[in-house]
C-alpha positions as CSV (number, residue, x, y, z in Angstrom):
1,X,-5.9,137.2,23.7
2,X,-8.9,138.5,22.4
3,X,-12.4,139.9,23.4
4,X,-14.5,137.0,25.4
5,X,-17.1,135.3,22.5
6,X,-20.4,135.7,24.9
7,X,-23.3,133.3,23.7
8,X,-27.1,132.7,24.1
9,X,-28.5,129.7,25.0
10,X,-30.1,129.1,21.2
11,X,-26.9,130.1,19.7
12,X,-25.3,127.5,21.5
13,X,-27.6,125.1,20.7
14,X,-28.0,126.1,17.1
15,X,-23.4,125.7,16.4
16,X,-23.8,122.3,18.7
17,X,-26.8,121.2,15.6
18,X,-24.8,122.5,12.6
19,X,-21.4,120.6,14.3
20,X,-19.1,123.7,14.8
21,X,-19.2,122.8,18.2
22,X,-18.3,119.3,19.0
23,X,-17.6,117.4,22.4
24,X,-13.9,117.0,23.2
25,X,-12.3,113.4,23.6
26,X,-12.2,112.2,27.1
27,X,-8.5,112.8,29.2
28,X,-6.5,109.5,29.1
29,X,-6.9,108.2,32.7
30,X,-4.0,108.3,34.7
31,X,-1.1,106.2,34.1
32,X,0.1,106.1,38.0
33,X,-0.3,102.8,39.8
34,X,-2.6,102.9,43.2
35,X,0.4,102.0,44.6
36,X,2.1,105.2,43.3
37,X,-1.0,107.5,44.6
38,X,-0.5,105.6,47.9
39,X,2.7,106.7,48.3
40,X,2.3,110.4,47.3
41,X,-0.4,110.3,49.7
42,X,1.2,109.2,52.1
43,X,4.5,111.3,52.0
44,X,4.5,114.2,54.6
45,X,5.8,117.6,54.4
46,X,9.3,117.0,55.2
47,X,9.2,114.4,52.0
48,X,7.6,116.7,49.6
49,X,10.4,119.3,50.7
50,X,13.4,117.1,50.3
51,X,12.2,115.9,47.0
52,X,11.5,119.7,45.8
53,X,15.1,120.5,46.5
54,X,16.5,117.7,44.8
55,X,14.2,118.4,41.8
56,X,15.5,121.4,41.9
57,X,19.0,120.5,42.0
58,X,18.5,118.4,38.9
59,X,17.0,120.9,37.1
60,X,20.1,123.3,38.0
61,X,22.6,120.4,37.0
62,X,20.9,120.2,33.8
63,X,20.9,123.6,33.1
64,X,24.8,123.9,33.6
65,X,24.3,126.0,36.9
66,X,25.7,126.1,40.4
67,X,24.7,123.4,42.3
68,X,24.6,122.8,46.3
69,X,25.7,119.4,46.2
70,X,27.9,116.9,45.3
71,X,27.5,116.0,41.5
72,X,27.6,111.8,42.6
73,X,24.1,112.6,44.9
74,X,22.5,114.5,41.7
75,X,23.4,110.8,39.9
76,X,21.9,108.9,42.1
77,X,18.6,111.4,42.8
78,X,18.8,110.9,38.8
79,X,18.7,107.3,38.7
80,X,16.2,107.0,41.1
81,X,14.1,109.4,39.2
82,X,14.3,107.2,35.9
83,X,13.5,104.0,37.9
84,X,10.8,105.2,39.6
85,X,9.2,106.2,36.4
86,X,9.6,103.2,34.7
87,X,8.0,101.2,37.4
88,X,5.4,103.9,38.8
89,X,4.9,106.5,35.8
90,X,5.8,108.8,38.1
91,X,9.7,110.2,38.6
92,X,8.8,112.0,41.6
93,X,7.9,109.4,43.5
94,X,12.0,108.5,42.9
95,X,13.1,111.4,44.8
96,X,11.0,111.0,48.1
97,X,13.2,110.3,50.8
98,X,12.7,107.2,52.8
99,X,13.8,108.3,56.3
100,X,10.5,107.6,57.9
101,X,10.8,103.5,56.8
102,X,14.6,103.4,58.5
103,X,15.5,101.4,61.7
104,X,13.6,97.9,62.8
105,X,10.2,98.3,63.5
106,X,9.6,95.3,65.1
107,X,8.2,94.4,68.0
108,X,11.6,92.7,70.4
109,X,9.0,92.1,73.2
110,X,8.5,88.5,73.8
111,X,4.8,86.9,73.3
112,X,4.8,86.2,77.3
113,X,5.6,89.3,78.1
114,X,3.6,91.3,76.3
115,X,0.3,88.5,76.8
116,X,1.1,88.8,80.4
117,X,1.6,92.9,80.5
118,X,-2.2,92.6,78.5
119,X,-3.4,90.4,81.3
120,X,-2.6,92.6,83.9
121,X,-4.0,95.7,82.1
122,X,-7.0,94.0,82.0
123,X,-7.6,92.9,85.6
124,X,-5.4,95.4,87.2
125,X,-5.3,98.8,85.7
126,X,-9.4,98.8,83.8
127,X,-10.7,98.1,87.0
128,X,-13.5,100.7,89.2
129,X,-10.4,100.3,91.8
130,X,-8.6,102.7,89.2
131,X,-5.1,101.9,90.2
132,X,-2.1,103.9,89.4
133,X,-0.3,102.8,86.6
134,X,3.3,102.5,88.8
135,X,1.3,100.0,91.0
136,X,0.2,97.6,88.2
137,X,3.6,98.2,86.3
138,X,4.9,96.6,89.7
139,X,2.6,94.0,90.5
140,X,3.3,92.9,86.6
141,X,6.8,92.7,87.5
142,X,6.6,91.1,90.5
143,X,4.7,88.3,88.9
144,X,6.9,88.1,85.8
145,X,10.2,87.4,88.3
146,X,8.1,85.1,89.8
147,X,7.0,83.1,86.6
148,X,10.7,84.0,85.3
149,X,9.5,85.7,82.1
150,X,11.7,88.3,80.4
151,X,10.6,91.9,81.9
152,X,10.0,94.7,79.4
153,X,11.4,98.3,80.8
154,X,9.0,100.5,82.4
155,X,8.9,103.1,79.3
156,X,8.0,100.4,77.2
157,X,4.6,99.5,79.9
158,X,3.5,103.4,79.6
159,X,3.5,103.2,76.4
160,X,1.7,100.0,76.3
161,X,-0.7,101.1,78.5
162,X,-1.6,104.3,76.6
163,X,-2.3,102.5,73.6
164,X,-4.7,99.9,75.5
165,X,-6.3,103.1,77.3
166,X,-9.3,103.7,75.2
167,X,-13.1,104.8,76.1
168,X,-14.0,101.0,77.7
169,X,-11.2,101.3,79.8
170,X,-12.1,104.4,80.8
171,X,-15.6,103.9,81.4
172,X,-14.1,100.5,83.3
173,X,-12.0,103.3,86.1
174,X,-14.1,106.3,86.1
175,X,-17.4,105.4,85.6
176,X,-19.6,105.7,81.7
177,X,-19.8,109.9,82.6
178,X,-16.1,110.1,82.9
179,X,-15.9,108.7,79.0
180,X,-18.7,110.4,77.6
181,X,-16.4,113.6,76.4
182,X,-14.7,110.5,74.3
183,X,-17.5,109.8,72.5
184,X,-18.2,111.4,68.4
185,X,-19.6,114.8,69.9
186,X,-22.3,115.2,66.7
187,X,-25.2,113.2,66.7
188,X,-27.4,112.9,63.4
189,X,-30.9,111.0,62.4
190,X,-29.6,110.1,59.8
191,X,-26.9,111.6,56.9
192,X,-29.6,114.1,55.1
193,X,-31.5,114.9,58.2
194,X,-30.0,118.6,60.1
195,X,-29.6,117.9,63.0
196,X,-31.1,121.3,64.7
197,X,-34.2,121.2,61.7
198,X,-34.4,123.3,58.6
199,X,-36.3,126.2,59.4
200,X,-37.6,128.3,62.7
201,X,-40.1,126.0,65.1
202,X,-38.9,122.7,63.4
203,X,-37.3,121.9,66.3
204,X,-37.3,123.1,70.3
205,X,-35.3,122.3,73.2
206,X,-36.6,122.6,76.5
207,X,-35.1,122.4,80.4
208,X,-34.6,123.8,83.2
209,X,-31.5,125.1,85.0
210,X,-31.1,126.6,88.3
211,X,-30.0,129.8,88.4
212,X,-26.2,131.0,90.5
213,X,-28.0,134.1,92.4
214,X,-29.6,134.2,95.6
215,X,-32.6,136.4,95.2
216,X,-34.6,138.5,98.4
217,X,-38.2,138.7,99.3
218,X,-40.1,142.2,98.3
219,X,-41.4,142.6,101.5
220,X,-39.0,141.4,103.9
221,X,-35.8,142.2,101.7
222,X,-34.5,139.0,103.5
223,X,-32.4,136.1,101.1
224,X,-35.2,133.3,100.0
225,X,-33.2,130.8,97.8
226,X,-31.8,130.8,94.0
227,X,-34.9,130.5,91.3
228,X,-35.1,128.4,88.8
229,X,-35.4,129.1,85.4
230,X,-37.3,127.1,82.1
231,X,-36.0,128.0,78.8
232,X,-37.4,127.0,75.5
233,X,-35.0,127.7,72.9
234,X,-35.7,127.2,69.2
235,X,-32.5,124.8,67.4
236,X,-32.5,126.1,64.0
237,X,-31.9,130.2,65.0
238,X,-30.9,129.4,68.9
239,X,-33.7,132.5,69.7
240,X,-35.1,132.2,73.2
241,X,-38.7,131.4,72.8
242,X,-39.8,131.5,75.9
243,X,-38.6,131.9,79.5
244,X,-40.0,131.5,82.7
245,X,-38.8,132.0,86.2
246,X,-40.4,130.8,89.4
247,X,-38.8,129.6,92.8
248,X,-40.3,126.0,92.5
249,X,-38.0,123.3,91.2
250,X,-39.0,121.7,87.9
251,X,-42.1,120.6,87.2
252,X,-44.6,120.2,84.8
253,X,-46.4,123.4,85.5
254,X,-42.9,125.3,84.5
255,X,-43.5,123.3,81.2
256,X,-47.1,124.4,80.9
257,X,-46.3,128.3,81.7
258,X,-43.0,128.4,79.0
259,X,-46.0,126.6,76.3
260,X,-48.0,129.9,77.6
261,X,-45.3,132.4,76.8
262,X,-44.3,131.2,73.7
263,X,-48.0,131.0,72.2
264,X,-48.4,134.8,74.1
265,X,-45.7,136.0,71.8
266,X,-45.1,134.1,68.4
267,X,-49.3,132.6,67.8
268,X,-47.5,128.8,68.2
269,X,-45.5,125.5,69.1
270,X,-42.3,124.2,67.7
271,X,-43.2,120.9,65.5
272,X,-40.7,119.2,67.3
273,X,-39.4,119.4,71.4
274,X,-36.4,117.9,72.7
275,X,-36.5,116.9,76.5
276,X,-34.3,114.9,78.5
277,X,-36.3,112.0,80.9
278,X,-37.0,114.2,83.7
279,X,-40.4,113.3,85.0
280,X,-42.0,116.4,84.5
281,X,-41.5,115.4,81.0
282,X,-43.6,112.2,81.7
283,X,-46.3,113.8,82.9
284,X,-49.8,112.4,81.4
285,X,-50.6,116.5,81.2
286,X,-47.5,117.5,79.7
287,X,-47.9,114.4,77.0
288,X,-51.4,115.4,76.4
289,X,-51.4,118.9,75.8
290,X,-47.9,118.4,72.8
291,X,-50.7,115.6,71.4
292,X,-53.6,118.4,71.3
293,X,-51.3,120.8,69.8
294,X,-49.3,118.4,67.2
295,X,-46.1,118.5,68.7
296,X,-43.7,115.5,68.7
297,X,-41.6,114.5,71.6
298,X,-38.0,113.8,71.3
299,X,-36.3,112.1,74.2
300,X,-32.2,112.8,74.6
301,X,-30.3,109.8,75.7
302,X,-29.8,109.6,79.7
303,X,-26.5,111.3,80.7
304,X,-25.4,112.8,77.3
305,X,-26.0,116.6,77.4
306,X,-24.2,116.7,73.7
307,X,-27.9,115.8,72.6
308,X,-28.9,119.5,74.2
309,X,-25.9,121.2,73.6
310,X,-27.6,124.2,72.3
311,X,-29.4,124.4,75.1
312,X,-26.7,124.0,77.8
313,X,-24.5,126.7,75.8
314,X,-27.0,129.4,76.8
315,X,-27.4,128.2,80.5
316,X,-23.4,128.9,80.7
317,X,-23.5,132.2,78.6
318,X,-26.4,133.5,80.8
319,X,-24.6,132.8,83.6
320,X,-21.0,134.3,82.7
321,X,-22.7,137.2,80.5
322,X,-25.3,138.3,82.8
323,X,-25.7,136.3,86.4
324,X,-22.0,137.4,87.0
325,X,-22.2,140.3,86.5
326,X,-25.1,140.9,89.4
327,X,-25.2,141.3,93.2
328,X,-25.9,138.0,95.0
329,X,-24.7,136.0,92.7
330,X,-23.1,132.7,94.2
331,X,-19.9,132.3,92.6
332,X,-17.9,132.7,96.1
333,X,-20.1,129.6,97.6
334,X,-18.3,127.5,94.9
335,X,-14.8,127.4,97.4
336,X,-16.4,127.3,100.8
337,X,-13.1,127.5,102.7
338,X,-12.6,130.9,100.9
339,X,-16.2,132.8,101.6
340,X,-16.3,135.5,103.5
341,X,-18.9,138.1,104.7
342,X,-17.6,140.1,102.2
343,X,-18.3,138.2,99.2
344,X,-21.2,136.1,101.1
345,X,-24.4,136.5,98.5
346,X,-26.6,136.4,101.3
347,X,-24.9,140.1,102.7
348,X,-24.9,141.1,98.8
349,X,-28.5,139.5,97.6
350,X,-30.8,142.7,96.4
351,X,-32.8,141.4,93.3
352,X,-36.5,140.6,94.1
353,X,-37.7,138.1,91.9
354,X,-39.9,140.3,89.3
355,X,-36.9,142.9,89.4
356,X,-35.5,140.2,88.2
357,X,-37.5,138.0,85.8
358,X,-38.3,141.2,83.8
359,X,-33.5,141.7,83.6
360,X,-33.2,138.1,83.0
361,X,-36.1,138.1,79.8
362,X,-34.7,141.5,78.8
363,X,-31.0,140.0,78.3
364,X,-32.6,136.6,76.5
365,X,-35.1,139.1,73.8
366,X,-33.0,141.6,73.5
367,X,-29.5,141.3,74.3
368,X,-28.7,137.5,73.7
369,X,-31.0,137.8,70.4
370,X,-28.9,140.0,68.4
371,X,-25.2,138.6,69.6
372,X,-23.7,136.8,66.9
373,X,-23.7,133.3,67.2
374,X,-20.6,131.3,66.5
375,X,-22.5,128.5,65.4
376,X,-24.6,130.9,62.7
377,X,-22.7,133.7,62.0
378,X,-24.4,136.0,62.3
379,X,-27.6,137.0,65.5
380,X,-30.2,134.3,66.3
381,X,-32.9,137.4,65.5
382,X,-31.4,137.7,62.1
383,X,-31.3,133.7,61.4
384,X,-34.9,133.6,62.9
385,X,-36.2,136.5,60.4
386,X,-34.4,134.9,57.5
387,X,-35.9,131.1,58.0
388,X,-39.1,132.7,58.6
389,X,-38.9,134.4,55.0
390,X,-37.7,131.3,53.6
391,X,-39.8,128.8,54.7
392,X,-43.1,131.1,55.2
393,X,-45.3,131.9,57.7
394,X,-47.4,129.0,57.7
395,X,-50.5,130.4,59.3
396,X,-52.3,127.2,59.6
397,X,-50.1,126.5,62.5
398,X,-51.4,129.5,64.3
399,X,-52.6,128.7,67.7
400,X,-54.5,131.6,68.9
401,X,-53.7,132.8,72.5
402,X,-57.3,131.9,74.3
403,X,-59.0,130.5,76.7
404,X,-59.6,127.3,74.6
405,X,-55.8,127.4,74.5
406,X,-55.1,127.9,78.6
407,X,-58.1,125.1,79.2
408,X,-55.3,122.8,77.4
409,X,-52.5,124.0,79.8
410,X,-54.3,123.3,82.6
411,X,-54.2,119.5,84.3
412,X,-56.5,117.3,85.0
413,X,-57.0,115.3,88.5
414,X,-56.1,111.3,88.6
415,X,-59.0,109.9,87.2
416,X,-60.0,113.1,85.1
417,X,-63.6,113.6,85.6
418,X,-65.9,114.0,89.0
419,X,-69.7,113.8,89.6
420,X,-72.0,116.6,90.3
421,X,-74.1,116.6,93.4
422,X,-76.9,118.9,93.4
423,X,-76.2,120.7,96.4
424,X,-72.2,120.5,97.0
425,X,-71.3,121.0,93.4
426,X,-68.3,119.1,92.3
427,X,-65.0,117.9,95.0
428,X,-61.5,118.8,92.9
429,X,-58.8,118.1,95.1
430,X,-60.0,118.2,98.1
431,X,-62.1,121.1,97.9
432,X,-65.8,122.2,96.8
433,X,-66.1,124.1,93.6
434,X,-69.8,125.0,92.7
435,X,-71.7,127.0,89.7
436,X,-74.8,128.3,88.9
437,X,-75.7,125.6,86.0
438,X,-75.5,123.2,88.8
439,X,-78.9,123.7,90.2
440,X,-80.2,121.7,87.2
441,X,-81.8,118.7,88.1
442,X,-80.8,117.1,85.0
443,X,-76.9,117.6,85.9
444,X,-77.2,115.7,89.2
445,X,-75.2,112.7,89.2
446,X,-73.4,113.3,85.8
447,X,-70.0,112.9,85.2
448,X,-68.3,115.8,83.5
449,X,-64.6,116.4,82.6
450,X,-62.5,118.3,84.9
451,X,-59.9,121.0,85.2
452,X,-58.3,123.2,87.3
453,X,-55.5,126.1,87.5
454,X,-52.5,125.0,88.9
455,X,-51.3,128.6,90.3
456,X,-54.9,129.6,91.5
457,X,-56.9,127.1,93.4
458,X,-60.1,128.9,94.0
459,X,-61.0,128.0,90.6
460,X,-62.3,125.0,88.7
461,X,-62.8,124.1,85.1
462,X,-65.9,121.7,84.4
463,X,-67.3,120.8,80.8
464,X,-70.8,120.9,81.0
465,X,-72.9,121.2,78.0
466,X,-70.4,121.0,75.4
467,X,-68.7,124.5,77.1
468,X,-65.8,124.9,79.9
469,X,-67.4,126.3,83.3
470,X,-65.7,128.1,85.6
471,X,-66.3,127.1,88.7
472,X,-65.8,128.6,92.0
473,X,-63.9,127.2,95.3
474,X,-66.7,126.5,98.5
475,X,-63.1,128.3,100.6
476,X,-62.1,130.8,97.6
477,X,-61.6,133.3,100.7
478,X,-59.1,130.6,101.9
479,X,-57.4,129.1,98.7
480,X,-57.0,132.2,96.3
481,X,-54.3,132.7,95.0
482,X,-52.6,129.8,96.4
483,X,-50.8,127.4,94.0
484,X,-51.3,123.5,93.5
485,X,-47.8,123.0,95.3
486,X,-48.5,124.9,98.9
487,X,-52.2,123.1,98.8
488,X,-50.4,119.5,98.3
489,X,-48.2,121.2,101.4
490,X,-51.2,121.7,103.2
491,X,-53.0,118.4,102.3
492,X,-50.6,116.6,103.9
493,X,-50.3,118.6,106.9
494,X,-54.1,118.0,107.2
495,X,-54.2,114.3,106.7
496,X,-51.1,113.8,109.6
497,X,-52.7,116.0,111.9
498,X,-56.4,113.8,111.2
499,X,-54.0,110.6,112.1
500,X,-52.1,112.0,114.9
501,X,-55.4,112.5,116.3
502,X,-57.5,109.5,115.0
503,X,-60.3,111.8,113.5
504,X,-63.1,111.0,111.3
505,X,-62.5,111.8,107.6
506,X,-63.9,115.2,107.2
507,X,-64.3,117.4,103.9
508,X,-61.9,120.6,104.5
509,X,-64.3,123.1,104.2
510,X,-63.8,126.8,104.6
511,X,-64.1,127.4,108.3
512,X,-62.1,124.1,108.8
513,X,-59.7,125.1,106.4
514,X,-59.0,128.8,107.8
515,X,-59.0,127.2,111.1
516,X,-56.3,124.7,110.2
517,X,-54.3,127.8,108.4
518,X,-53.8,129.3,111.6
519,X,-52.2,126.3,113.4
520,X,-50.0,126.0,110.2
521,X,-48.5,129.4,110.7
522,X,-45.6,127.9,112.6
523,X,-44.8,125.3,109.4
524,X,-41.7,126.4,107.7
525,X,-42.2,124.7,104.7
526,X,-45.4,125.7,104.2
527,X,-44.3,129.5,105.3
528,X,-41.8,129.6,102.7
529,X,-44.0,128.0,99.9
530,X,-46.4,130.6,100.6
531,X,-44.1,133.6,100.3
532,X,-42.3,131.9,97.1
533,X,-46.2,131.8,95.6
534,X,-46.5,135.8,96.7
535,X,-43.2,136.7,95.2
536,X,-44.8,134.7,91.9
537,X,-48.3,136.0,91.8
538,X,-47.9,139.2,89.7
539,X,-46.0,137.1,86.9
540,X,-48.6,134.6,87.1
541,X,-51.3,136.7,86.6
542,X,-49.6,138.6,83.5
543,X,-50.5,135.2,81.9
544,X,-54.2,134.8,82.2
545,X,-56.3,136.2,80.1
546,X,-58.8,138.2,83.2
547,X,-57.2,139.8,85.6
548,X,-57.8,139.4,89.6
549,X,-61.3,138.8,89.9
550,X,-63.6,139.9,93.2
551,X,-64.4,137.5,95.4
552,X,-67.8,136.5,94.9
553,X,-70.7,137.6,97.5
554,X,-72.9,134.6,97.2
555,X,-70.6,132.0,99.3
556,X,-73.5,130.4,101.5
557,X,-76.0,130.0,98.2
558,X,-78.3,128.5,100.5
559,X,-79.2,131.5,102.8
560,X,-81.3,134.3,102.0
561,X,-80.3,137.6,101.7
562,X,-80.2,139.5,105.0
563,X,-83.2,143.1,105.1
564,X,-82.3,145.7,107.1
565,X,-84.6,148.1,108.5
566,X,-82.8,151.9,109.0
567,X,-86.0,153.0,111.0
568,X,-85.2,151.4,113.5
569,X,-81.2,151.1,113.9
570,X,-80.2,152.9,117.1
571,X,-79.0,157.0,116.9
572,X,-75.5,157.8,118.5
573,X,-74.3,160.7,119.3
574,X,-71.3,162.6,117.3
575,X,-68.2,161.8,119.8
576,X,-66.2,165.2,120.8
């Protein structure tokens, strides 16, 4: 063979226009029947391999060779050969053996039988009773004896039964969770749309989990109870956008504080979330702040965790990889019967919960992120930096990491506005929040929009003239620092301890309320809210934008400021 002939694209061109290069004619279709291709597509392995030997043996019986066999079955594989041909156009087909059509395939069962056997499948066997199959195999043969229809053997029934056993029936015994591993595991919008989007922050799953480890109090080193953790996770490069920890069980405010970690870090929101139908995901906050932001919602089907798949495969690799592998975690409560004190997780418990948040977000940004993926192939770093290149940086999506930005992550009350009263200031939640704009005469009696921090009640949010005031608690002494979950806890404690003792309707105040706090010191719920909040506080704050602030001087407003004359204070004599 000689050199390759390499050409341009105008030389090409040029031969094709002077007709030194012309189009070849079009291959002759086939000349095999469908029927033919159906039965080369149908033959197995064992087939093909028989009819390769006997080819073979042809070929060697032709040739004058040794052959194998007897020279009557070359004949016959011969004949075959030439018939087959003729009727097929192909030989081959001619040499395929036909063991798999032997013996009599049909059915010797009579019609009763087998209509009866399906009758008592039905009512018997796909029923929430879930009976064994030897109990229905006997019923049907009692009845059958008594009807005096022909009985069909019991190998026969099991194999009748496992072809009728499909997902209904299952769903029929065990419940629609016991068949949902039956079910097409892959779900797609549609045939061209991916399923897990095209590039980085297309698409987001978020949900919560609770964690197996049983974490201890900083200041008492005593167990509390196992955290839960919130995980946004981004589908197209399965990197960990954000993750937040916290003892309370899942809520909206989880949501609102993974939204604050992932704008913190990346500068903005996936385009799309996927969330299950928890109610936190319901919430008229949550909905409100993926509208101001431009986010879509995506709902997963109730009971089908294959819709969050993703999702759920880092819950159980965070818990074998790194939860595991940890003191106090609770893999020996899983077999009560065989815990002992020296495997108990409360004996073993020694992570405090910022100890631990700051191992947990380590693993997910670090040591998760550059594990290869089975799914990708290669680390979900490395897949994010790659979309990221391809489809850009998009900086019009940027959501800058501000105060206008935590305003949106902060709730509302029920009716989302109050009234300002010229001397009280505004009533958010049961408490007095005032400002100095307040004094106005002009404000009194307006209705303004309200918000407030839901991990720090002393402060209030009001919009008044076109800007968001903050707005300081009448009790801030009291309610600092305390979280929108222990005040509900004390809220209610206060309005059962008004009924209990048929008392007026007073506004809790902030002698009332540290009054009240002192009789509540014997509450356990409220005592173990409160310490979950401490335990939370420094990872709360790491969030806001100002850090702890003093508490303000001017709580009475109304009182002038007390002079003191040093003339004539009292002298005392230096004690020995």
């Amino acid at each position: 063979m000689g050199a390759a002939l390499t050409l341009t694209t105008d030389q090409f061109q040029r031969l094709v226009e002077m007709g030194q290069i012309k189009q070849g004619e079009q291959a002759t279709p086939s000349p095999l029947q469908d029927a033919a291709r159906q039965r080369l597509v149908q033959a197995g392995p064992k087939a093909l391999e028989a009819a390769n030997r006997r080819w073979r043996e042809i070929l060697a019986y032709l040739r004058g060779d040794a052959i194998t066999v007897t020279q009557r079955s070359i004949q016959n594989w011969m004949a075959a050969y030439r018939q087959a041909e003729a009727n097929t156009g192909c030989g081959y087909i001619g040499l395929l053996d036909q063991v798999a059509h032997r013996g009599n395939r049909t059915s010797r069962v009579p019609d009763a039988s087998r209509a009866l056997l399906q009758e008592y499948l039905s009512t018997h066997y796909a029923a929430p009773q879930a009976k064994r199959a030897a109990a229905v195999y006997r019923l049907y043969r009692e009845e059958a004896i008594r009807q005096g229809i022909p009985l069909i053997g019991e190998r026969t029934f099991y194999y009748e039964r496992a072809r009728f056993t499909d997902q209904e029936v299952t769903t029929a015994r065990r419940g629609k969770r016991a068949a949902y591993p039956l079910q097409p595991f892959l779900g797609y919008l549609d045939q061209t749309t991916p399923r897990h989007g095209e590039r980085p922050f297309a698409r987001a799953h978020l949900d919560h989990t609770q964690l197996d480890i049983l974490l201890v109090s900083s200041v008492t080193g005593q167990p509390t109870s196992k955290p839960w953790a919130t995980f946004l996770m981004d589908a197209y490069s399965r990197r960990v956008l954000a993750c937040y920890v916290t003892y309370d069980p899942p809520s909206y405010r989880s949501a609102m504080m993974a939204f604050r970690l992932c704008v913190q870090r990346y500068g903005r929101l996936p385009q799309e979330l996927v969330v299950d139908r928890g109610s936190e995901f319901q919430s008229v906050y949550f909905e409100a702040l993926l509208s101001q932001c431009f986010v879509t919602k995506l709902e997963r089907p109730p009971n089908q965790p294959h819709f969050g798949s993703v999702l759920e495969r880092l819950f159980g690799t965070t818990t074998t990889e790194l939860l595991n592998q940890l003191r106090g975690n609770t893999q020996a409560t899983k077999i009560p019967r065989l815990m002992t004190q020296e495997v108990d997780p409360k004996r073993l418990a020694v992570w405090t919960l910022d100890r631990f948040t700051l191992r947990l977000t380590e693993y997910v940004t670090e040591v998760y992120d550059q594990m290869d993926h089975p799914a990708l192939g290669m680390s979900p770093r490395e897949t994010f930096e790659q979309g990221m290149l391809r489809a850009g940086s998009r900086a019009h999506l940027f959501i800058p990491y501000s105060e206008a930005f935590l305003i949106k992550t902060r709730p509302s009350t029920r009716t989302g506005v109050v009234k300002i009263h010229p001397a009280r200031g505004i009533t958010v939640n049961g408490l007095q929040y005032w400002h100095e704009c307040m004094r106005s005469p002009r404000l009194a009696g307006q209705t303004v929009p309200v918000r407030y921090e839901p991990y720090d009640m002393g402060f209030s949010y009001a919009y008044i003239d076109d800007q968001w005031v903050e707005c300081v608690a009448d009790a801030f002494l009291q309610v600092h620092g305390r979280s929108e979950r222990e005040w509900s806890v004390i809220l209610d404690e206060w309005r059962e301890h008004q009924r209990q003792h048929q008392m007026k309707r007073v506004t809790l105040d902030g002698p009332r309320l540290a009054e009240f706090l002192l009789k509540l010191e014997k509450d356990e719920v409220w005592l173990l809210q409160r310490q979950h909040d401490l335990e939370e506080q420094p990872l709360r704050e790491a969030l806001l934008l100002a850090g702890p602030r003093p508490v303000q001087e001017d709580q009475t407003r109304n009182d002038a400021p007390i002079e003191v004359d040093l003339s004539n204070l009292p002298r005392y004599e230096v004690y020995h």
